[in-house]
C-alpha positions as CSV (number, residue, x, y, z in Angstrom):
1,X,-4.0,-14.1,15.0
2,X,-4.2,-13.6,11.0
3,X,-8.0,-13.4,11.4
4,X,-9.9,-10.6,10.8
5,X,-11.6,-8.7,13.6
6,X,-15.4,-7.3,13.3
7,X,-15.6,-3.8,12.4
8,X,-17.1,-0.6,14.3
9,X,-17.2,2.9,12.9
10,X,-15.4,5.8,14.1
11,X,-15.4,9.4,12.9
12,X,-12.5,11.1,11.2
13,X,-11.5,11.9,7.8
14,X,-8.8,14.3,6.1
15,X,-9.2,17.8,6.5
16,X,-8.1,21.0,7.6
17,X,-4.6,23.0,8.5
18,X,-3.8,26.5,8.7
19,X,-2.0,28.5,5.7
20,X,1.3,29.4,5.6
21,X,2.3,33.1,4.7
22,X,4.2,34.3,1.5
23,X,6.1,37.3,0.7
24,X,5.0,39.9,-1.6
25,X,6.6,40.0,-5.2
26,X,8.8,43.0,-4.6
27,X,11.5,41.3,-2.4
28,X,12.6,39.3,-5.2
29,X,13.4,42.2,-7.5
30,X,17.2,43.0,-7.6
31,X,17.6,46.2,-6.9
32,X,20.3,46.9,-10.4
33,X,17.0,45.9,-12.3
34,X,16.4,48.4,-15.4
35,X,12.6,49.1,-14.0
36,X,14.3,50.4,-10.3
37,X,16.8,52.8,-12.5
38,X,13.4,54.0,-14.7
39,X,12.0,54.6,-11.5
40,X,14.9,57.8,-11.1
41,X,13.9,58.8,-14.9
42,X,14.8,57.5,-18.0
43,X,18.4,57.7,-18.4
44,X,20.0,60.0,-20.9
45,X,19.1,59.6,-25.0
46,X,16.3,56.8,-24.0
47,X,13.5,57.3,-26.5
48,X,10.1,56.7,-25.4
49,X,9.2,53.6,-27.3
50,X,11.9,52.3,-25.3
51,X,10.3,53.5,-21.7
52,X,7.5,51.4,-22.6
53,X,9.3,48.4,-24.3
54,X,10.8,48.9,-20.6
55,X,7.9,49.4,-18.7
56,X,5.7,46.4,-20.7
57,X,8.9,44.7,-19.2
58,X,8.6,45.4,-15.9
59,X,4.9,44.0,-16.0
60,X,5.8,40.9,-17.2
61,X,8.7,40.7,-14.5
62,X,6.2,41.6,-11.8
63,X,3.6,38.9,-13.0
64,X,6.2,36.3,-12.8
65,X,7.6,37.2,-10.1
66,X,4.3,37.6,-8.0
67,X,3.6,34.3,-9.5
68,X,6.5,32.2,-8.6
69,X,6.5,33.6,-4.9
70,X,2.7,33.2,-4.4
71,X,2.9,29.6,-5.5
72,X,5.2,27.8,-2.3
73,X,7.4,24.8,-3.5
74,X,6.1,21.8,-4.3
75,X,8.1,18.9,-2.6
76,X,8.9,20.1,0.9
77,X,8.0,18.7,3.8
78,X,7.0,21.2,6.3
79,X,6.2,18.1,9.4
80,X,3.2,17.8,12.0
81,X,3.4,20.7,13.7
82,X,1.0,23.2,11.6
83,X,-1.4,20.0,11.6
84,X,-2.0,19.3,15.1
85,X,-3.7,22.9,16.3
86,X,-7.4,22.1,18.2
87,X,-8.4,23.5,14.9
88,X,-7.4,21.6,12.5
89,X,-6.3,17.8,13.7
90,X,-5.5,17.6,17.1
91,X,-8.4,18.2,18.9
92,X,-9.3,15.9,21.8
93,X,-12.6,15.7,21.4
94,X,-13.9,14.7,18.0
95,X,-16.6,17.5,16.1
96,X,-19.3,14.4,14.9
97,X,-21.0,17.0,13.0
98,X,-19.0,18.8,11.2
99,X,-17.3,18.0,7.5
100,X,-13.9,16.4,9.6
101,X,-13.7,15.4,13.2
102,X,-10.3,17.0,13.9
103,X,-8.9,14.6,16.1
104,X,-7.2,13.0,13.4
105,X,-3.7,13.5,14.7
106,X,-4.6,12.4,18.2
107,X,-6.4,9.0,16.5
108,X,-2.7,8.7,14.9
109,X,-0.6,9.1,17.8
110,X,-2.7,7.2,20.3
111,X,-3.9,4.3,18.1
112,X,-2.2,3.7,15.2
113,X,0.7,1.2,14.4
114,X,2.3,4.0,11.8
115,X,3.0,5.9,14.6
116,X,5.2,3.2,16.5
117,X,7.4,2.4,13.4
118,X,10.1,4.3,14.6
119,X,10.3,3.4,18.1
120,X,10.4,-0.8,17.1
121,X,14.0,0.4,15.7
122,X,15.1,0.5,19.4
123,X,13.6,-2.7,19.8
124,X,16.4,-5.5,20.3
125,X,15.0,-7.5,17.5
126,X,16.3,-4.7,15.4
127,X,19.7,-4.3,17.1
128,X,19.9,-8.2,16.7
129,X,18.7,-7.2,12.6
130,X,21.4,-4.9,12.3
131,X,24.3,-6.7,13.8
132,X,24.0,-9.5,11.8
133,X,23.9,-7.5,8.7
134,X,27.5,-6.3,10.2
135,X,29.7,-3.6,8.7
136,X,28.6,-0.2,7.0
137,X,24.9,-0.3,9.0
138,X,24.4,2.3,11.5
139,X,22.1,1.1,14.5
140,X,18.3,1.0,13.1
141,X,17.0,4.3,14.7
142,X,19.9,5.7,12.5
143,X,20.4,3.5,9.0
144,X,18.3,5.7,6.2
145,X,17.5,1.9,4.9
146,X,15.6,1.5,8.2
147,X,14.0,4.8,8.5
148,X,12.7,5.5,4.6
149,X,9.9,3.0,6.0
150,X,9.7,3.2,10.0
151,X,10.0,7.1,9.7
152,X,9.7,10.6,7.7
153,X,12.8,11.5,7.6
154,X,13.4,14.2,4.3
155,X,16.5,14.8,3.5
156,X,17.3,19.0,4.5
157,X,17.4,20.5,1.4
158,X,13.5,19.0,1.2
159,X,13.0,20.6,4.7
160,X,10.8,23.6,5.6
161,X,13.1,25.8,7.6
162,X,10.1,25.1,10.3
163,X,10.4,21.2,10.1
164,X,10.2,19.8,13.1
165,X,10.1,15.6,13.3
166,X,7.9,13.8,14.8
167,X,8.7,10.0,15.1
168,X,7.0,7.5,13.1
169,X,5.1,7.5,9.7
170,X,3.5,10.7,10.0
171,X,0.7,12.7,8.2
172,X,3.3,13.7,5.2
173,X,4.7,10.1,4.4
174,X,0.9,9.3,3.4
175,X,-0.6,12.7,1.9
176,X,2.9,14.0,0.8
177,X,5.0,17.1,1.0
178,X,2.9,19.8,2.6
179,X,4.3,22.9,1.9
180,X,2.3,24.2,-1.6
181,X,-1.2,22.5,-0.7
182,X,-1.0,23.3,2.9
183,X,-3.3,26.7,2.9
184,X,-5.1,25.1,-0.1
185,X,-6.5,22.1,1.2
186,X,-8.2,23.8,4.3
187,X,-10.9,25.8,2.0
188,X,-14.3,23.9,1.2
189,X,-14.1,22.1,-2.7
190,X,-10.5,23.1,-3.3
191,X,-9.8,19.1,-3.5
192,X,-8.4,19.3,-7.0
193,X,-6.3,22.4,-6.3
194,X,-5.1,20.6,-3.5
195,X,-3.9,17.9,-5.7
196,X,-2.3,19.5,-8.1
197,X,0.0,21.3,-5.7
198,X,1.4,17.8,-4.6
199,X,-1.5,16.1,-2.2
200,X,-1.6,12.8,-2.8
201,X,-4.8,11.1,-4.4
202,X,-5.9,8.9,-0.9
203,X,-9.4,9.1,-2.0
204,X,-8.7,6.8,-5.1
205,X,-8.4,3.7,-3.9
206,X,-5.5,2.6,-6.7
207,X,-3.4,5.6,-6.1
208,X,-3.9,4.5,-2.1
209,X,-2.8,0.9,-2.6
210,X,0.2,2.2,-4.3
211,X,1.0,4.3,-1.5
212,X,0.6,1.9,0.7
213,X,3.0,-1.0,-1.5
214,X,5.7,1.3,-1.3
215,X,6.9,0.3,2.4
216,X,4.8,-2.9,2.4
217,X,6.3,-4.4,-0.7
218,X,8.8,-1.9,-1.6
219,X,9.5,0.4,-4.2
220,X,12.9,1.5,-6.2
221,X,12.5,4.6,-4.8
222,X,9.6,5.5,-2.5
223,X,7.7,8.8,-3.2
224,X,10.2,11.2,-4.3
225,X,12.1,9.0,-6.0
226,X,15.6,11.2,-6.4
227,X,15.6,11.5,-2.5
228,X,14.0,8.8,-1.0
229,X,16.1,5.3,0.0
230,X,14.8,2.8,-1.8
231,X,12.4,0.5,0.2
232,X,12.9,-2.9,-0.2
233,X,13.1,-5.9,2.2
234,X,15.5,-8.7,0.3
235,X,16.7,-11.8,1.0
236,X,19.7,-10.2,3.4
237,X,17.5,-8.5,5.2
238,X,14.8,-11.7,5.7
239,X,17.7,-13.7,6.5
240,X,19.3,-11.0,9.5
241,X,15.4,-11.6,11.1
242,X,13.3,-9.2,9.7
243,X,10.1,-10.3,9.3
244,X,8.8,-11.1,6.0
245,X,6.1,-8.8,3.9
246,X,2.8,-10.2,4.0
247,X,-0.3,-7.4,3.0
248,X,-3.7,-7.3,2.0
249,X,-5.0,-4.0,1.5
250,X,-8.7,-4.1,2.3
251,X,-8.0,-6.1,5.6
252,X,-5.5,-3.8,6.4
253,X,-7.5,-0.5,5.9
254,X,-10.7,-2.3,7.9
255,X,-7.6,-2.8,10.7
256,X,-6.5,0.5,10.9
257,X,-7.8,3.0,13.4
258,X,-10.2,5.6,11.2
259,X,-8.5,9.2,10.9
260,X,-11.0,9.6,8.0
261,X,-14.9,9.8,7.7
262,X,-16.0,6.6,7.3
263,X,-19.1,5.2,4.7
264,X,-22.5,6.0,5.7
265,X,-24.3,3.6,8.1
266,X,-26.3,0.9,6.6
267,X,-29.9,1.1,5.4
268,X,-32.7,-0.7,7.0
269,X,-33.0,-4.5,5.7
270,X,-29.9,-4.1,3.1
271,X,-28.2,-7.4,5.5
272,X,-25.6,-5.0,6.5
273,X,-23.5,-5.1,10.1
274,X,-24.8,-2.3,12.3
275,X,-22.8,1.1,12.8
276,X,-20.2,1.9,9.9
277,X,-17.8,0.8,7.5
278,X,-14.5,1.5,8.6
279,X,-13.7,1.8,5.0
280,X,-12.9,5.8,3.8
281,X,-17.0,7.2,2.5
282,X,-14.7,8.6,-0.7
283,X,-14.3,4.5,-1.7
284,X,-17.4,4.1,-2.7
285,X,-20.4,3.4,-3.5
286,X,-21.4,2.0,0.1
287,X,-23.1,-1.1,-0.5
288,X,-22.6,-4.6,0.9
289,X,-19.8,-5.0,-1.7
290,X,-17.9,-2.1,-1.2
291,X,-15.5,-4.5,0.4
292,X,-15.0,-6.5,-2.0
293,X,-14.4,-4.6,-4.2
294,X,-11.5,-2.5,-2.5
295,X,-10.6,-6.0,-2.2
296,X,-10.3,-6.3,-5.9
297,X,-8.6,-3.5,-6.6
298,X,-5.7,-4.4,-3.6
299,X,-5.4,-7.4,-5.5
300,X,-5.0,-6.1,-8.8
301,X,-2.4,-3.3,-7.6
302,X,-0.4,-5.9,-5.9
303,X,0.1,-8.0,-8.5
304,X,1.6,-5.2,-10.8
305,X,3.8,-3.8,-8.3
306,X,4.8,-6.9,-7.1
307,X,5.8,-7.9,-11.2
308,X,7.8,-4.5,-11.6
309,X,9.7,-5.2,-8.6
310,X,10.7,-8.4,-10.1
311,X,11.5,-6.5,-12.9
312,X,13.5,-3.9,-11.4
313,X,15.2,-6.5,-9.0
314,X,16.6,-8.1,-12.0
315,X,17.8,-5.0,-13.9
316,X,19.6,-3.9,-11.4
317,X,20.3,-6.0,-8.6
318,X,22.0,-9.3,-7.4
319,X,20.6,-12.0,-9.1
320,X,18.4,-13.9,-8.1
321,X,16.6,-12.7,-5.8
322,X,15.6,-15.1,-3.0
323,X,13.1,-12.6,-1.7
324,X,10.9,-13.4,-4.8
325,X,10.7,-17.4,-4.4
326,X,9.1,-19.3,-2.1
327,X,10.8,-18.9,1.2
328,X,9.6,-22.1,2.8
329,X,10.5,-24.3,-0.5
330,X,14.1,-24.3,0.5
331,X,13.5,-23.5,4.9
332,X,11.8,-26.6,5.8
333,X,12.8,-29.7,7.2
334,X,13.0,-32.6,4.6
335,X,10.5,-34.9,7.4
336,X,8.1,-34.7,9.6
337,X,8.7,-33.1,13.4
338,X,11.9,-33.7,14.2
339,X,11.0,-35.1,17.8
340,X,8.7,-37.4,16.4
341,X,9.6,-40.5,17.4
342,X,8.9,-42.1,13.9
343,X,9.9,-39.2,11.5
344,X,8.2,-39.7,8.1
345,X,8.8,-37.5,4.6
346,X,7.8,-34.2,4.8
347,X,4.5,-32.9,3.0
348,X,6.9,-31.5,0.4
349,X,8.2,-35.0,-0.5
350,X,5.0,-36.4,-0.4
351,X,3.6,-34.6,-3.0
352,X,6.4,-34.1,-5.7
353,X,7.8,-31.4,-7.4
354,X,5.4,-30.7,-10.4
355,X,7.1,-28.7,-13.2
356,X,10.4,-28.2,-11.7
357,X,13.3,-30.0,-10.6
358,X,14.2,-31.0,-6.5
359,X,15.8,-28.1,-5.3
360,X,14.5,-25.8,-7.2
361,X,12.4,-23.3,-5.6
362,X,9.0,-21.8,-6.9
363,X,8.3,-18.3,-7.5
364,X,5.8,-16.8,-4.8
365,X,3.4,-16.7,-6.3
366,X,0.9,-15.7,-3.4
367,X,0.1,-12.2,-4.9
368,X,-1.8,-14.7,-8.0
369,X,-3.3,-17.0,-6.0
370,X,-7.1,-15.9,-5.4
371,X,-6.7,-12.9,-7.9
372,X,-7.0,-15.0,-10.8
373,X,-10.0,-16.5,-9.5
374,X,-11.2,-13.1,-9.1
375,X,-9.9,-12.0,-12.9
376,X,-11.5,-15.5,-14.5
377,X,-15.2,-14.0,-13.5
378,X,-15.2,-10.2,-14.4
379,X,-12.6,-10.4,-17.0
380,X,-11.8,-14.1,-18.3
381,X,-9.9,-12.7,-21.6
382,X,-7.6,-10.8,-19.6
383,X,-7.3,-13.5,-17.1
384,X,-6.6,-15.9,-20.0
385,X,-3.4,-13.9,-21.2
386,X,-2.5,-12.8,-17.7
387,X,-2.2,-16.3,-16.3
388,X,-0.3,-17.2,-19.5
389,X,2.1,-15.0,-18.9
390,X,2.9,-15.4,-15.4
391,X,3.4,-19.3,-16.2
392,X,6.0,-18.4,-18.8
393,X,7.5,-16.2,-15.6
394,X,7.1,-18.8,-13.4
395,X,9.1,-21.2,-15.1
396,X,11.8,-19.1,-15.8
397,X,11.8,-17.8,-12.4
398,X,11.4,-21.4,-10.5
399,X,14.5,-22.9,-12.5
400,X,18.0,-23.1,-11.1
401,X,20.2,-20.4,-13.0
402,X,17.4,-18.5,-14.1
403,X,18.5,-15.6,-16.8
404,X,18.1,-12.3,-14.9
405,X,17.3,-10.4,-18.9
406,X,14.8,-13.1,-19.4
407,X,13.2,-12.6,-16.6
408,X,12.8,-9.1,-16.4
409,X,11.3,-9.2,-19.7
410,X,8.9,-11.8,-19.1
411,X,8.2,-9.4,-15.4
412,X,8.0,-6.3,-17.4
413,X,5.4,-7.9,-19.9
414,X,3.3,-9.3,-17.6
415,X,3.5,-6.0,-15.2
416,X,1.7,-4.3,-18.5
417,X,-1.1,-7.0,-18.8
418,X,-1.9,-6.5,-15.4
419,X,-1.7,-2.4,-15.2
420,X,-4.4,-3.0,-18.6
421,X,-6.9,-4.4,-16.6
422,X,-6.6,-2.6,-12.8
423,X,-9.0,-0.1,-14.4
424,X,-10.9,-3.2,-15.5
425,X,-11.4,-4.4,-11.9
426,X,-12.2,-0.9,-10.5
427,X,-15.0,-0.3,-12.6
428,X,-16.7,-3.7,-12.6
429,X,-19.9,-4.2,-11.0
430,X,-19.8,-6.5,-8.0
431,X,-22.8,-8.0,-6.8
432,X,-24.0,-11.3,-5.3
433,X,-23.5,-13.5,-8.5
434,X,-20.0,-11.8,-9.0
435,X,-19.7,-12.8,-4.8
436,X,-20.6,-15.9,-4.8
437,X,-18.7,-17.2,-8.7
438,X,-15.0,-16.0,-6.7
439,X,-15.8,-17.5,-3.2
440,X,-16.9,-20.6,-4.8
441,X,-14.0,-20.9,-7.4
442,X,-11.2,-19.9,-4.7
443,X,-13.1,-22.7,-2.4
444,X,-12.9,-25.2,-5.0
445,X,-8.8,-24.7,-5.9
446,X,-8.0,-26.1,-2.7
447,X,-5.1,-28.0,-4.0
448,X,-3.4,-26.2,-6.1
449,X,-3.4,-23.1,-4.1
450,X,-2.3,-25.2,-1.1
451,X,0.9,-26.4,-3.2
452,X,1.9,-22.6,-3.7
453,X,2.7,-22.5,0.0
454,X,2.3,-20.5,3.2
455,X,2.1,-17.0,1.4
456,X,-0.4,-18.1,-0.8
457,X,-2.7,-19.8,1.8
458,X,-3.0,-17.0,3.6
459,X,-4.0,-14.6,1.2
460,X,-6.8,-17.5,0.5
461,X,-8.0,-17.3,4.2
462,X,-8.4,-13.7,3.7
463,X,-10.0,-13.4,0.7
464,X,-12.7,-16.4,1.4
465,X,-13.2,-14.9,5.3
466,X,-14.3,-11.5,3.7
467,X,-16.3,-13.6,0.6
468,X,-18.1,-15.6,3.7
469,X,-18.6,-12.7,5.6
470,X,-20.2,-10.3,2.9
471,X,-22.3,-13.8,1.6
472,X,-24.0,-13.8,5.3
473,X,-24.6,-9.8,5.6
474,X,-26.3,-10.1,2.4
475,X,-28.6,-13.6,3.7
476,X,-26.7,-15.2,0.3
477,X,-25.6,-17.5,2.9
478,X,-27.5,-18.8,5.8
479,X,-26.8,-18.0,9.2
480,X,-26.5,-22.2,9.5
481,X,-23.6,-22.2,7.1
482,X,-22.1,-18.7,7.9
483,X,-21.6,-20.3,11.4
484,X,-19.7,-23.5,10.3
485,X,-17.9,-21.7,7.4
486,X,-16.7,-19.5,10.6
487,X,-15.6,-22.5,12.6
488,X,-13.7,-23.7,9.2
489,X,-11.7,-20.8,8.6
490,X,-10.5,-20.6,12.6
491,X,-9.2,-23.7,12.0
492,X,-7.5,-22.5,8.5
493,X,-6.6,-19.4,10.2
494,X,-4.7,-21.2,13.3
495,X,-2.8,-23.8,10.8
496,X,-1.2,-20.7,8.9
497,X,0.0,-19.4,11.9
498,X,3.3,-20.9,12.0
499,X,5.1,-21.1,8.3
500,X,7.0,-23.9,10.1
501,X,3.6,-25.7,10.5
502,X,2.1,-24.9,7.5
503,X,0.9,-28.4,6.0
504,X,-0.6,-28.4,2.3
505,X,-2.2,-32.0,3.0
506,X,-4.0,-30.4,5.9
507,X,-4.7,-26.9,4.5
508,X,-6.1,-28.5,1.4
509,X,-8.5,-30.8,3.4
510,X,-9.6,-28.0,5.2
511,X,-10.6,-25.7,2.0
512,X,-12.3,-29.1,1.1
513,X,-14.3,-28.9,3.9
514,X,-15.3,-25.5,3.2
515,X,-16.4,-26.4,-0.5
516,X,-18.5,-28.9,0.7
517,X,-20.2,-26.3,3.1
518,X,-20.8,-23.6,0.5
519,X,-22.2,-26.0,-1.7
């Protein structure tokens, strides 16, 4: 089911590991060094202004050294095992009082989806995957194109000599190479240090989402990007049978198991759901709209990522790149159920092909849908120049033959509008008037987001579930209309559960339906 589940709080956050050891500064020296021959005395006709030209040398030598050993490499991947002590991560029993709960690994292992990404290789959808994608693919457990997303698998010269794999997208695929922050992140307040020796930021929610798009949009390069397959699921790839790349980063966060300390619980009479947010306490402020606005700010992330994949896809790729259209424009039957015993045009027919051509097939534009509702109330300039410039995209993009140079250019263009105002949306202030302008606008475009297909639709359901839900916690909307706005959306929610049943008519009708209620 694409709908999305209540929420109950669990401890966990990031924490803890144990250090690793360094060697002292002396092994590096070479032995042929002039300060180990001073050492035997100064060799023969040596003046004393060059002893200590020789010996302020030999301080500067052991600084450097001493530094460049104390510091370990940055970009090595040392795997789970000096995480998973009872100590640090792998407890059984979660510590609720203290600043981590160490069972963070265990959550991981026992409960999260990342940690079964490998093992669906094996599966025989992905044998079936790989041998239609025929010659020069290893089976999936195996192909690097498969395993830079369902896996952490470094390449050896990235390796700690210690690296042991553990299947599945684990704790360094997320919060990096662990080699140079290991020791540091396990002291109180050494966050920063931490960062700076190559944690990633997970606390800010933009430099989360981006971690997140690399696998579930794709990226040119993943995190390393000199050693890291690419990650992107094209057209090929849809076409062999894997499934396509739907995400929505709040709903996906609330979905996942909490490894993390999660926001405080609510206060008396704020109209908040008992227990916790299953949302990370470092997102915040925790307030009623805490969701929506990590909601926001998925939204805004997505839509520049998914515009400099565009970008990239037409620099250096095939062109064009079916992947980046509307599937379902061009896989759909041209009438009604086939079986039907009076077949009749299909919804498709029915309504026309505004602003392009038959056969011609739309960009997705699903990543725009509800964010542009969301843009035209906390930032209606930008929005103004944003949409522009995805129309002049769109049409370039939706027409047979489209020029791959033009359309990177018009990608890369609006890529920068929309990286101007991510910071825009992260700051705002989000409140019941800002609530209730987007859930009433998204309500009301019904039709046109109906005619931008499946994709589209659904991110719709998702936003205006979460807008209805936050509306009742915070008695905005009665308990009356939260009730029938619930029944509404099951309905929307079980007619987007087939792309092969998706129906714009009847999707429209239903936002309709929802408008009138809100109203």
């Amino acid at each position: 089911m694409l709908s999305r589940p209540e929420s109950h709080g669990v401890e966990g956050s990031v924490g803890t590991a144990n250090g690793c050891q360094v060697r002292g500064p002396l092994s590096a020296l070479p032995a042929d060094l002039p300060a180990a021959r001073e050492r035997q005395g100064p060799a023969p006709g040596r003046s004393k202004s060059t002893r200590n030209l020789l010996a302020l040398g030999l301080s500067i030598l052991l600084l450097t050294a001493s530094n460049a050993v104390a510091q370990p490499e940055t970009g090595i991947y040392i795997g789970t095992s000096r995480c998973t002590g009872a100590g640090c991560h792998g407890s059984a029993i979660p510590d609720s009082g203290g600043r981590i709960a160490h069972d963070e690994f265990q959550i991981w292992a026992q409960k999260d989806k990342h940690a079964q990404a490998w093992a669906v290789l094996e599966l025989p959808l992905a044998e079936q995957i790989v041998r239609r994608l025929g010659p020069g693919w290893l089976p999936a457990s195996r192909e690097k194109r498969c395993l830079a997303c369902h896996d952490l698998s470094p390449p050896k010269e990235r390796q700690d000599k210690e690296f042991a794999p553990v299947r599945g997208v684990s704790c360094e695929a997320c919060h990096g190479p662990a080699k140079a922050w290991l020791e540091v992140h396990s002291a109180k307040d050494q966050h920063q240090k931490s960062l700076k020796a190559g944690l990633y930021d997970l606390q800010n929610p933009v430099k989360c989402v981006e971690r997140c798009l690399t696998c579930h949009l794709g990226t040119r390069g993943g995190f390393d990007h000199e050693v890291i397959p690419e990650r992107i699921v094209d057209h090929t790839l849809i076409a062999a049978g894997h499934p396509d790349l739907t995400f929505e980063f709040e709903l996906f966060a609330r979905n996942m198991p909490p490894h993390w300390k999660s926001a405080a619980p609510q206060q008396a009479g704020d109209g908040l759901r008992q227990g916790r947010s299953r949302l990370p306490r470092w997102w915040g402020p925790f307030d009623r709209f805490q969701e929506i606005r990590i909601w926001a700010i998925g939204q805004a992330v997505q839509l520049r990522e998914n515009l400099r994949r565009i970008a990239f896809r037409a620099r250096t790729k095939p062109w064009p790149e079916y992947a980046e259209l509307d599937c379902a424009a061009c896989h759909h039957s041209l009438t009604t159920a086939f079986y039907s015993s009076l077949p009749t045009d299909s919804w498709r027919q029915k309504e026309g092909y505004a602003g392009r051509n038959p056969g011609s097939a739309p960009l997705n534009l699903s990543p725009f849908a509800v964010y542009r509702k969301l843009l035209a109330v906390i930032a209606p300039d930008g929005a103004k120049t944003l949409v522009a410039a995805v129309s002049s995209l769109e049409r370039t993009m939706s027409a047979v033959g489209a020029s791959k140079e033009e359309a990177a250019e018009l990608a890369e263009r609006a890529a920068g509008l929309a990286d101007g105002l991510i910071a825009k949306v992260s700051g705002a202030t989000y409140d019941d008037n800002v609530a209730n302008r987007v859930l009433l606008a998204i309500a009301a475009d019904g039709g046109s987001i109906a005619l931008m297909g499946h994709r589209a639709a659904i991110q719709a359901a998702w936003a205006l579930d979460l807008l209805v839900s936050v509306g009742v916690k915070s008695r905005r909307i009665s308990k009356d209309r939260g009730r029938e706005s619930k029944a509404i959306l099951d309905r929307m929610f079980r007619q987007l559960e087939s792309v092969s049943d998706y129906d714009a008519s009847k999707f429209r009708d239903l936002m309709a339906q929802l408008d009138a209620c809100l109203k």
